[in-house]
C-alpha positions in Angstrom: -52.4 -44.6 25.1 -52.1 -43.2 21.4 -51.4 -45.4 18.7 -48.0 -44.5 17.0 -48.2 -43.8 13.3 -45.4 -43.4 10.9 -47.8 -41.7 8.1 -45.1 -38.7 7.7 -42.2 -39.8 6.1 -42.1 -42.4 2.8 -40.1 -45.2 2.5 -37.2 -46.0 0.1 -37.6 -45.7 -3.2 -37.4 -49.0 -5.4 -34.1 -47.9 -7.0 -32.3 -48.7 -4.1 -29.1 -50.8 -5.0 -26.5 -53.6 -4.0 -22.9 -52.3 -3.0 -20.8 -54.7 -2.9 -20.4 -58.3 -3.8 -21.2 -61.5 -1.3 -19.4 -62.8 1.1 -21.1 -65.5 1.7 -21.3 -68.9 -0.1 -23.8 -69.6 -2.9 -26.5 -71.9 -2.2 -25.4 -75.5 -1.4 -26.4 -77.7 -3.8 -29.3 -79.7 -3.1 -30.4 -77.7 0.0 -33.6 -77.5 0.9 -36.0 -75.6 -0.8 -39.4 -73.7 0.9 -42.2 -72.4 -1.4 -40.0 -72.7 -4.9 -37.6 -70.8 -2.7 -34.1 -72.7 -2.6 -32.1 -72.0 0.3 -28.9 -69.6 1.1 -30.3 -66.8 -0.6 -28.7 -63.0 0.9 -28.8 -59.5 1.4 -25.4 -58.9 0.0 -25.9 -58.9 -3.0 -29.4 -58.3 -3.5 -31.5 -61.7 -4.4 -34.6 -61.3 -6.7 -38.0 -62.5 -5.5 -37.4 -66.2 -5.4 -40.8 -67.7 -3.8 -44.6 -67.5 -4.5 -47.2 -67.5 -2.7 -49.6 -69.9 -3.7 -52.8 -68.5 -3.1 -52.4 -65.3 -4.7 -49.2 -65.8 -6.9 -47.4 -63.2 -5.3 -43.3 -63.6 -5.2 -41.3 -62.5 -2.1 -37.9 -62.8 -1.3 -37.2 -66.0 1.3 -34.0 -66.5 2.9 -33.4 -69.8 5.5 -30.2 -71.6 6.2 -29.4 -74.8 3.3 -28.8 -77.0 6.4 -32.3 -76.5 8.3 -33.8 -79.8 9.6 -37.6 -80.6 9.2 -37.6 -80.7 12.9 -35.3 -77.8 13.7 -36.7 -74.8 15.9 -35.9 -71.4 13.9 -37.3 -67.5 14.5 -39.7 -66.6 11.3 -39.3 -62.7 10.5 -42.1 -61.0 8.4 -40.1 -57.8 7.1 -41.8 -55.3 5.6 -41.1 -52.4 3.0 -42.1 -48.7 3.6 -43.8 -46.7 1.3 -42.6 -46.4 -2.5 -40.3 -49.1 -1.8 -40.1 -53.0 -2.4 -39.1 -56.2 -1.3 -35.8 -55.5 -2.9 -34.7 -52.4 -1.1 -36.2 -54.1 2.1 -34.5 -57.0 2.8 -31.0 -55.0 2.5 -32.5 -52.0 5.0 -32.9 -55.3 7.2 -30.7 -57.4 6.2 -31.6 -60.2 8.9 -31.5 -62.5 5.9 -27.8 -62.2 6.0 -27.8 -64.1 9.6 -30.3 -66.7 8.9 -27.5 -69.5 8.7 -25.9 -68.0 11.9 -29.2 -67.6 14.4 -31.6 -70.1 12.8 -33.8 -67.3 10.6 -36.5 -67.9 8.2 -37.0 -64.3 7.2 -40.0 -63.5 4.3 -40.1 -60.2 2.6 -42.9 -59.2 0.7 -44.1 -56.2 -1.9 -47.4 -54.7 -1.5 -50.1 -55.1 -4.8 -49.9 -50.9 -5.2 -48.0 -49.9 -8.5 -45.4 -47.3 -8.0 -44.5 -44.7 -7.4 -46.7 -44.5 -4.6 -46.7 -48.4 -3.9 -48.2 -48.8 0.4 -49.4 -51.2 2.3 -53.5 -51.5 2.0 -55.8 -53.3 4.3 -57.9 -54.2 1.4 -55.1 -54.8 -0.8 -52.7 -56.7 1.4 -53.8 -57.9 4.9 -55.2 -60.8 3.7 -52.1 -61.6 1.1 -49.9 -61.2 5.0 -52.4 -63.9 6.4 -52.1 -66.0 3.3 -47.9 -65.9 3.1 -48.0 -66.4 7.3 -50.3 -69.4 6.8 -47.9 -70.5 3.8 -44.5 -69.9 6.4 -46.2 -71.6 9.2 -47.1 -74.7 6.7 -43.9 -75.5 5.1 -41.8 -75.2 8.6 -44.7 -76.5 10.8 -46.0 -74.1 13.9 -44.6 -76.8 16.0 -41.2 -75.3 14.7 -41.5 -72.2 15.1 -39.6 -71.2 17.9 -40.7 -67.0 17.8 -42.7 -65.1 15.0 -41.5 -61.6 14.8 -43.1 -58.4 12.7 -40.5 -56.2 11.5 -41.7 -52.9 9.3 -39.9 -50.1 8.0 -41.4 -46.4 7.9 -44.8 -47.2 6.6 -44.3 -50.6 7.0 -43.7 -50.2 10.4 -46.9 -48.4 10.9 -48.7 -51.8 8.9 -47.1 -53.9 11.8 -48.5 -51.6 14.5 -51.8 -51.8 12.5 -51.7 -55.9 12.3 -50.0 -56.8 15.5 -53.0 -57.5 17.8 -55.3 -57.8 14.7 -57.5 -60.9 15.6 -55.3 -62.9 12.8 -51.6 -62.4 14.2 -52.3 -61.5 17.7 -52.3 -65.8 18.7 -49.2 -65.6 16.7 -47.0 -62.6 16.9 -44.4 -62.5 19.7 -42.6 -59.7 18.6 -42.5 -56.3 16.9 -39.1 -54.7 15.5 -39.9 -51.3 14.3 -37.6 -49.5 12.1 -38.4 -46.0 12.0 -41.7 -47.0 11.7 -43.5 -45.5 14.8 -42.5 -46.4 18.6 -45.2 -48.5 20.5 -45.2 -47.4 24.2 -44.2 -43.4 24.1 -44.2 -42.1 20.7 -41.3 -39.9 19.3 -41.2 -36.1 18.3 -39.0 -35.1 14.9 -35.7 -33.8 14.7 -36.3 -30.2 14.3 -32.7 -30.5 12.0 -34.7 -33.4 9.8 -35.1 -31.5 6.8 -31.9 -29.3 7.1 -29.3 -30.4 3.7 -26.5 -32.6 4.6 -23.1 -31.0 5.4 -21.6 -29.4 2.2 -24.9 -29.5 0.1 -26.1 -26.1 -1.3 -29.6 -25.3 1.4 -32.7 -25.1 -0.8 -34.9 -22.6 -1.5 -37.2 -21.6 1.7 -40.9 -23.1 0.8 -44.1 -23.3 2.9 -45.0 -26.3 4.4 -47.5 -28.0 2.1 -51.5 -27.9 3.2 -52.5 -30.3 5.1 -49.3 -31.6 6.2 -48.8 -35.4 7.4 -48.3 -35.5 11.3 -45.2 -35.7 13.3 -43.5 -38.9 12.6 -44.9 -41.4 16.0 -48.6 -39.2 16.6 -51.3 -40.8 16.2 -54.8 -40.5 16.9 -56.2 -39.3 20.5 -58.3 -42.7 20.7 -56.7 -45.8 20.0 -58.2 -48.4 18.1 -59.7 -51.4 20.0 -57.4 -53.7 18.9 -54.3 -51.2 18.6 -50.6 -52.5 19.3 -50.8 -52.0 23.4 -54.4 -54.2 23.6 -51.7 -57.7 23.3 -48.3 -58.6 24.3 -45.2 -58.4 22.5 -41.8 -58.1 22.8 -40.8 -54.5 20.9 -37.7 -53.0 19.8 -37.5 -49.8 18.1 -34.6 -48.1 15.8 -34.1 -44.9 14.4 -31.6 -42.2 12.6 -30.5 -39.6 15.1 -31.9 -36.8 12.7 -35.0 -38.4 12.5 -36.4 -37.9 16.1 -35.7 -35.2 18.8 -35.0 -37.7 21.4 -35.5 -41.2 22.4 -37.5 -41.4 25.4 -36.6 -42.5 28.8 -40.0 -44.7 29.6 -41.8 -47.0 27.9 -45.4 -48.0 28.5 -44.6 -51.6 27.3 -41.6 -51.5 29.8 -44.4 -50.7 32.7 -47.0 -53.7 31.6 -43.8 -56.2 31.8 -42.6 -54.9 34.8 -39.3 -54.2 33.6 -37.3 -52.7 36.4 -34.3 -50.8 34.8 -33.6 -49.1 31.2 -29.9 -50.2 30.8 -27.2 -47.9 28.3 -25.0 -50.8 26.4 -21.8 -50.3 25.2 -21.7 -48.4 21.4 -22.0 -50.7 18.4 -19.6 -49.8 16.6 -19.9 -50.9 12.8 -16.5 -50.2 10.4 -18.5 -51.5 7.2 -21.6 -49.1 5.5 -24.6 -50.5 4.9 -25.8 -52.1 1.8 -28.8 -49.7 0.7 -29.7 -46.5 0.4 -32.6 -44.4 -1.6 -30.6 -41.9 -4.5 -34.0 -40.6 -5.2 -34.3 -37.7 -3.2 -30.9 -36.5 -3.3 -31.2 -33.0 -4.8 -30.4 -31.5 -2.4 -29.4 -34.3 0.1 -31.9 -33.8 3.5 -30.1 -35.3 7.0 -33.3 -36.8 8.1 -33.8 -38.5 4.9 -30.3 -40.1 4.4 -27.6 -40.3 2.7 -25.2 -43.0 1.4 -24.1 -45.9 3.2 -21.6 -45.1 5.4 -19.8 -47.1 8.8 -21.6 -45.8 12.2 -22.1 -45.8 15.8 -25.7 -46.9 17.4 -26.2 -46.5 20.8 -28.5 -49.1 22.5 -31.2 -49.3 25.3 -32.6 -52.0 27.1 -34.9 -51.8 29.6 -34.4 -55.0 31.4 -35.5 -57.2 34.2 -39.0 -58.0 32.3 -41.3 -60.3 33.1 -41.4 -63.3 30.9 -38.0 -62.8 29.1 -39.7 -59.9 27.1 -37.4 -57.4 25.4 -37.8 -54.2 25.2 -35.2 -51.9 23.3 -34.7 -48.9 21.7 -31.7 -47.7 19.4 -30.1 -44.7 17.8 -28.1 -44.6 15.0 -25.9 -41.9 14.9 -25.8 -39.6 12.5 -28.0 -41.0 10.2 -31.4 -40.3 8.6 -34.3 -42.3 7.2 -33.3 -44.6 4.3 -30.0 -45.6 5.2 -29.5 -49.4 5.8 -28.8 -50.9 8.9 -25.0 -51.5 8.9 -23.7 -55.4 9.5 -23.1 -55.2 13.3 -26.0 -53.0 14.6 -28.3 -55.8 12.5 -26.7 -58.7 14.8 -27.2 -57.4 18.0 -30.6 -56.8 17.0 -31.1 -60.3 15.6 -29.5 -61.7 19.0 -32.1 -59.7 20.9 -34.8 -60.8 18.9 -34.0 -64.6 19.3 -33.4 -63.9 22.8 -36.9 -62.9 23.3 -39.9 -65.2 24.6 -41.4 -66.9 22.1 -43.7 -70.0 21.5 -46.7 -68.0 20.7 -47.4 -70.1 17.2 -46.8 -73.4 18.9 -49.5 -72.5 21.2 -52.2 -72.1 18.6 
């Protein structure tokens, strides 16, 4: 099985910005607060970095309901930014942040230590800043809490979370992956041969060469996988993409098979009336489909393959009509976030 990769395409740039103003509450005072972090902070608007992590002094953005009890159950999401982007444009991609009052979240969003413009994720830079800020989360809510621990990862960030997931540090405590465009585990993805066409109405560019060298295919990876590569452990794993971003989704899924799943299920559209809250206006000249454009209301279409063993999920969606950097609109980041929670968890309080 070949490890998916998501080496091809960058992530948002740091520019990305806030559209609109909140609509939820401010902070209650005298909530709780979780690594100098104090609680109710969201998506929309954008919230600075508001907590540190001790070890290294490192701010990321932390979001958790005001009214969580010291012995409440929640799901802890890791979300992580693709390349040339932040925690800033991240947690609005995925703003799960948003629904931490509503489904019980804890959701930490980090920066990698590389400056921009080309700011990635780096094993010697970073993996052991992740173990640090996972040790830090599983501290201040206690592993005894912690219903599920989920790795979410946009783009390149997404490829980071297929690196780490059965890593010997967060394979005892991962029990799910959520990748966002960020390479499909279990039947990787071919691109949208209209990915680099200009968006309806834009001037097309000038023809040039492909570059030397090019990066692969967004979901290839290399012909041997790694020993401890994402499909050596179990997870649950849910996938989402931009229709101009891949040629198809595919109809099997090698993690489907190991759970046993016995059906791959079509549910109804998801139908979202409100944009999204980010976008990248970096590489907008001319404006490519399979990179994105502005926020803008949408359709996803959702598959789950059901029937798997262990109340795994295993998903994949399709936003219509949409390309690489645009955030996930409000309704299409519920029902993910109901089938994350939904998922088997416990793998933290086990170790």
């Amino acid at each position: 099985m070949t490890k998916p990769i998501f080496a091809g395409l960058a992530g948002a740039a740091l520019m990305a910005a806030s559209l609109a103003q909140a609509q939820q509450p401010a902070p209650a005072a005298g909530g709780r607060t979780m690594a100098g972090a104090a609680c109710g902070a969201t998506s929309k608007p954008s919230t600075p970095d508001n907590a540190t992590e001790s070890k290294s002094g490192r701010k990321f953005i932390l979001q958790f309901p005001c009214d969580l009890k010291p012995d409440e159950k929640v799901t802890v999401i890791l979300n992580i930014h693709g390349a040339g982007s932040s925690s800033s444009y991240q947690h609005q991609y995925f703003p799960a942040g948003q629904y931490a009052q509503k489904y019980r979240l804890v959701v930490a969003t980090p920066t990698a230590l590389a400056a921009m413009p080309g700011r990635t994720w780096q094993a010697a830079n970073d993996d052991q800043y992740l173990h640090d800020l996972t040790d830090l989360l599983f501290a201040e809510i206690g592993k005894q809490n912690i219903k599920s621990f989920w790795l979410a990862g946009h783009s390149q960030g997404g490829a980071t979370s297929s690196r780490l997931v059965c890593s010997p540090f967060f394979r005892s405590k991962v029990d799910g992956f959520f990748s966002l465009s960020g390479g499909r585990v279990g039947g990787a993805t071919a691109r949208n041969e209209h990915y680099n066409e200009t968006a309806p109405g834009v001037p097309p560019p000038p023809a040039a060469a492909p570059a030397a060298g090019a990066a692969p295919v967004a979901g290839r990876g290399p012909a041997t996988p790694a020993a401890d590569g994402p499909m050596t452990c179990d997870y649950s794993h849910i996938y989402d993409t931009g229709q101009w971003e891949v040629a198809a989704l595919p109809e099997t899924s090698a993690i489907a098979e190991k759970f046993g799943c016995t059906r791959r299920t079509p549910k109804p559209d998801i139908v979202d009336t409100e944009p999204g809250y980010t976008w990248d206006p970096s590489r907008q000249n001319p404006t490519r489909i399979g990179w994105g454009r502005q926020p803008r209301p949408g359709t996803a279409k959702m598959v789950v393959f059901e029937g798997c063993r262990d109340n795994r999920v295993v998903a994949d969606i399709m936003r219509m009509d949409k390309g690489h950097t645009e955030g996930l609109e409000p309704k299409v980041t519920e029902e993910i976030i109901k089938l994350i929670v939904s998922a088997k968890g416990g793998r933290a309080q086990q170790g």
